[in-house]
C-alpha positions, 0 to 999 in steps of 0.5 A: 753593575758597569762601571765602563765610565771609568775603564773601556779595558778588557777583562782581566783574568784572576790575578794574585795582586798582579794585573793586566792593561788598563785602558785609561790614558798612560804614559806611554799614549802621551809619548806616543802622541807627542812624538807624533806631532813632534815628529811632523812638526820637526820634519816640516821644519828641516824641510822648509829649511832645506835640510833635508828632502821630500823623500825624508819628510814623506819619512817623517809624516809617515812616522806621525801619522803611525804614532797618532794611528797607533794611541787610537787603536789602542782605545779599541783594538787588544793587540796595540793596547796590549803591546803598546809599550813595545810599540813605544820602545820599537818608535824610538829605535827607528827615530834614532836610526832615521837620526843617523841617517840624517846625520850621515847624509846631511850636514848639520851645525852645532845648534843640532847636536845639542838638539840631538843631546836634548832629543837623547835625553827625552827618549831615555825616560819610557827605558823602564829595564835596564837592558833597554836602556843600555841598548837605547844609550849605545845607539844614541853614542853612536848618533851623537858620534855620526852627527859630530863628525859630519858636522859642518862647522869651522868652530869644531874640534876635539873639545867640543867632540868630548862635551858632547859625549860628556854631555851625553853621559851626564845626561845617562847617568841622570836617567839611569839613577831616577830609573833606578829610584822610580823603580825601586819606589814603585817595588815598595809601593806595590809591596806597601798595596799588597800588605795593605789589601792581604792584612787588612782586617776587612775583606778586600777584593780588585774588581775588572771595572768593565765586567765587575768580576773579582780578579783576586781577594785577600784571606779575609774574604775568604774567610768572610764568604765561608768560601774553602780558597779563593777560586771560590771568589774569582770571577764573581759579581759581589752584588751575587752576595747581597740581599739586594741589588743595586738598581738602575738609579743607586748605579748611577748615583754610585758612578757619580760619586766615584767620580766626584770623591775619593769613594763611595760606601754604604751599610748592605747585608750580605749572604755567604755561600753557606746562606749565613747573613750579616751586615757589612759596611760596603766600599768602593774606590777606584786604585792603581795597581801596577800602572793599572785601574781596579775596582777596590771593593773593601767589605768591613763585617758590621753586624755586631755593630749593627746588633748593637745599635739596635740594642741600644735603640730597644734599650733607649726606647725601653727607658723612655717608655718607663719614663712616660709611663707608670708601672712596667708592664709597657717597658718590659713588653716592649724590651723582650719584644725588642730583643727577640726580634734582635735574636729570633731563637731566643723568648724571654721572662721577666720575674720580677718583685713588685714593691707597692703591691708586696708581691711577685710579678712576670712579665713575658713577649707574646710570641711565649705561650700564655700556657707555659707562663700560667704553669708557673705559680710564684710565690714570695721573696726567700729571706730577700736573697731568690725567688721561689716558684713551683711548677704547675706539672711537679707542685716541687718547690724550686729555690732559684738564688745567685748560686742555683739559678739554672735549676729553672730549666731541669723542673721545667723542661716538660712545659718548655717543651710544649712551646717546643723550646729546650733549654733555659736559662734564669740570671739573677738581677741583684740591686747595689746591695746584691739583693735579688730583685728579679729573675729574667728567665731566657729560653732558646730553641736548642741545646747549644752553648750560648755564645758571647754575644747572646751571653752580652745581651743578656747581660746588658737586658739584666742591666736594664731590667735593674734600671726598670726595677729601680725606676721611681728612684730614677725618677725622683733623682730627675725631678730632684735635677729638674728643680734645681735646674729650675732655680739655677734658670730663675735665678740666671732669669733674675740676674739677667733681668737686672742687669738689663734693667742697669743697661738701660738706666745707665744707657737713659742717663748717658743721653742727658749729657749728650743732648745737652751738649749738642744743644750747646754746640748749636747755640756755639756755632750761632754766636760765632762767625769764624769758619774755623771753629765752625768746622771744629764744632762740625767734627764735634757734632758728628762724634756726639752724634756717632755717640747717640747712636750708640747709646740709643742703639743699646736702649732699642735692644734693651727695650726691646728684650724686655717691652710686651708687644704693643699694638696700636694704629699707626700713622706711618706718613707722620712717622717717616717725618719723625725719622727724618727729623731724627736723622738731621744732625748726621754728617751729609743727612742735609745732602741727601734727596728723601723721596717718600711714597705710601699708600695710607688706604688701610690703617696699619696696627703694629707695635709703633715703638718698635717700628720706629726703630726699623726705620730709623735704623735703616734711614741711618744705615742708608745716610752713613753709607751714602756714595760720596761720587753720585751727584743726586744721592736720595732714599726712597721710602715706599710703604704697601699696605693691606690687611694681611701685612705691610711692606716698606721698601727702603731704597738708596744708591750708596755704596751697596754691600756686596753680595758675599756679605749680605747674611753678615751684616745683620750680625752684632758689630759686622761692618760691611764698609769702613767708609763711616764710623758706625758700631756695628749694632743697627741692623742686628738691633732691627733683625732682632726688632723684626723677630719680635713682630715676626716679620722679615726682611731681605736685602737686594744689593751689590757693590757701587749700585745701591742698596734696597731693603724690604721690610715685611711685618704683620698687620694687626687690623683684623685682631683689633677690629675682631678685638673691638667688635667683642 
């Protein structure tokens, strides 16, 4: 595995939570890098400014370019990745000593000593120890000092001498106390990581990202691996410990992740060195460690979680057969089927009483020899509290009860040892009332003593034996819940349907009143001549209009809930015209250019009502939206049609819906713009008028350039003509 798209550092070593260089871009290459371009910049400056000489600049490219040098090779070459630092550190000191050279030999202003102080500042942050520091801030005094006394300025005195130095102690106490707090945070960080990786309950190990070898790992893998210490671990690919490798593929797409997210992570069975497997939940992310970049590589043991789910499923699987199926032969086949395959030293049976027929039963996996099971002949309950079975080799009666359940395996060992099987175990299944209903009857290769797991999946398979065995109670307590889920739902169903019914009288009676009093505004507005009133009457017209829309909104849903689909030809021309002479009496309908084109070659059959409430809605759609600033707004109608479907393309240049809105506005009281009072309900009332007459529609808009909407629904010809023929 190479993960060099994250590191092209060396190797490192085993470490114990403490590491080499990495080779990611780090503080000290962007110092390195800034002093370079700095440094030349700053040299070409004092030089067109004839503050220093050539011989000085030459001094100062060359620093440049070995800063520059320097951050490059440190990319390929160990040695400058390995002591950049010191590289750093060394810069420094020979930029101070160039600065009192220059101090010394030419006469600087005051403007430069505060640069100086400035320069002084910048530099004290890469010190990490203090030493260094302390160096770095008694060389600096001594610049500052030379610079002072050399300059030439008549404005300079004493006061000025003690600022700068004040300046500069400020400034060092300022990086002594952050350095001192980044380094005791650090500490603590580092600190926090190690009891992070060592306590962890997973086993956790720091990878080399170029060479994908571990460096180090906490107990817990040691533990994991069943290795005797941790040089067992170090140096060693963890793919070395799956049961399958990862491909060229999973590799990239593991690259990709960690690049993209915080991790990645999947579900792989292991090996140990001793050849034990299980299952552990695999992670990969990428750390910092001590200024450095790792592969953390965290291992959380799943495999009781693994046991359990596929417990659960064969327990799942197990109780949907029982329900699909009468008796329960399938469903205890199919569960010791399950649970062998889950723990492959183990066999098991069923002994069980059969209610209906009076009498007992077995049931066994067919990896447990018929022999041995013929050999045991059952007979009746005991007094209801065991069951009593004789072995075919001994004819000795054996009572098997709560309290001697385990004799099944002293009078059977001679047949157990035909399936080389060697020890066994009968458990009891008892009822609510402890009445005992059966036995499972388990055998393992061994004499070992059963661990907690095995002994918790026998007693989960007695709990579901006990639901097996109980099932036509199951049974009948679900048929009892689905009928009176069932009446719950007719009854919902009735009180739905009435309230529908209400909804659509109510909706039916409110339109009477308002027919009425548009037809009343009409009749106004012709008797009188005043423009003032006019206007009113106007305004009136449109709330009543606003209201129709509403009300008749709500009839199409109800209509449309409860109507049966009725197909009949339609006369798509003639119902354009009635939709625009339903939409006249809307604010600026009169404005507005209606272009009509259809094709009326082959009959249309759909449900006529209801194709008229998607019309109708989408023209209305389109008028109240319509831009206010196009000089020719219009709607264009175009209508394809074959036999297979019809197509309605409804075009206009009005306001447009932005795309971000298009999913929305076929939502219930969604607005795409307040530009008109509309509820909200036309265009969800059309999608859900479409789902009826399964057809479709998509909308193709954006904003100020128009909208066009296409309608897509079924034509019914062929069904009626086949319907007419027969």
């Amino acid at each position: 595995m190479d993960l060099t798209l994250f590191n092209h550092n060396k190797k490192h070593k085993p470490i114990s939570l403490s590491n080499k260089k990495s080779s990611i871009i780090t503080m000290e290459h962007i110092y390195l890098l800034l002093a370079g371009i700095i440094y030349a910049i700053n040299g070409y400056v004092y030089y067109s400014t004839n503050l220093i000489g050539f011989f000085v600049l030459l001094i100062n490219i060359f620093f440049a370019v070995a800063f520059i040098v320097t951050v490059i090779l440190s990319f390929f070459i160990r040695f400058f990745d390995k002591h950049l630092f010191k590289i750093l550190q060394a810069s420094l000191y020979l930029i101070m000593v160039q600065s009192i050279f220059e101090s010394s030999t030419y006469k600087h202003d005051f403007n430069h000593i505060i640069g100086l102080l400035v320069i002084y500042m910048v530099c004290s942050m890469p010190f990490k120890s203090n030493t260094s520091l302390y160096v770095f801030l008694a060389i600096n005094f001594l610049m500052v000092s030379a610079s002072t006394f050399f300059v030439e300025n008549p404005l300079m005195s004493n006061e000025v001498i003690i600022l700068a130095f004040f300046t500069g102690g400020v400034v060092s106490m300022v990086s002594i106390g952050s350095r001192l707090r980044t380094q005791q945070k650090l500490k603590q960080n580092e600190q926090f990581f190690k009891d992070m990786f060592n306590e962890s309950a997973g086993a956790n190990f720091l990878t080399d990202l170029q060479s994908m070898k571990t460096v180090s790992c906490n107990k817990k893998a040691i533990e994991m691996f069943e290795a005797s210490d941790e040089n067992e671990l170090n140096g060693v690919d963890i793919q070395l410990f799956q049961l399958s490798t990862f491909t060229r593929d999973e590799m990239e797409a593991i690259k990709t992740e960690l690049k993209d997210n915080w991790g990645w992570s999947r579900e792989i069975e292991f090996k140990t060195l001793t050849g034990q497997t299980f299952w552990g939940n695999l992670e990969y992310r990428i750390v910092q460690f001590q200024n450095n970049s790792f592969l953390q590589i965290r291992i959380t043991d799943i495999s009781e979680r693994i046991r359990l789910e596929q417990l659960l499923r064969a327990e799942k699987a197990t109780l949907e057969l029982a329900s699909q199926t009468e008796g329960l032969e399938k469903p205890v086949l199919n569960l010791l089927a399950n649970i062998e395959k889950i723990c492959p030293g183990m066999r098991c049976a069923l002994l069980f009483y059969d209610e209906h027929d009076r009498s007992l039963s077995f049931g066994y996996s067919s990896s447990l020899n018929r022999t041995f099971v013929n050999n045991l002949e059952l007979y009746s309950m005991n007094s209801g509290t065991g069951l009593t079975n004789t072995a075919a080799m001994t004819r000795k009666p054996v009572e098997l009860n709560e309290l001697n359940m385990n004799s099944l395996a002293s009078h059977a060992e001679g047949l157990i040892n035909i399936n080389h099987l060697v020890a066994c175990h009968a458990y009891p299944i008892l009822s609510e009332t402890d009445t005992v209903l059966g036995v499972l009857a388990v055998y393992f290769y061994d004499h070992v003593k059963r661990n907690g797991q095995e002994l918790e999946m026998i007693t989960r398979m007695t709990n579901i034996c006990r639901i097996l065995l109980v099932k036509e109670k199951t049974i009948q307590e679900n048929k009892n819940y689905l009928n009176t889920l069932q009446v719950k739902n007719n009854e919902l169903k009735k009180t739905n349907d009435e309230l529908d019914r209400f909804v659509y009288s109510t909706s039916h009676d409110l339109r009477v009143p308002l027919t009425n009093v548009m037809g009343l505004i009409d009749i106004t507005e012709m008797s009188i001549n005043d423009e003032a009133p006019k206007k009113y009457l106007a305004l009136m017209r449109q709330s009543v209009v606003a209201l129709d829309d509403v009300i008749r909104g709500i009839l199409d849903y109800s209509r449309n809930a409860r109507a049966e689909i009725s197909m009949e030809e339609v006369n798509i021309r003639k119902m354009v015209d009635d939709v625009k002479e339903a939409v006249k009496f809307h604010h600026h309908a009169n404005d507005i250019d209606f272009r009509i084109f259809i094709n009326e070659q082959i009959p249309l059959y759909t449900d006529k009502q209801r194709l008229f409430v998607i019309l109708n809605n989408l023209v209305s759609n389109a008028i109240k939206y319509f831009n206010q600033q196009e000089a020719h707004p219009f709607i264009s109608i175009v209508v394809q049609i074959n036999t297979e479907r019809a197509l309605i393309f409804i075009e206009d240049n009005g306001i447009g819906i932005p795309e971000a809105y298009h999913e929305k506005v076929f939502e219930m009281f969604y607005r795409a713009s307040s530009q008109a009072n509309g509820s909200g309900l036309g265009l969800y009332i059309l999608k859900e008028t479409l789902n009826r007459l399964n057809g479709k529609i998509s909308v193709v808009s954006g904003a100020d350039i128009g909208t066009t909407f296409i309608v897509e629904i079924p034509n019914h010809i062929n069904e009626y003509n086949n319907k007419a023929i027969a």
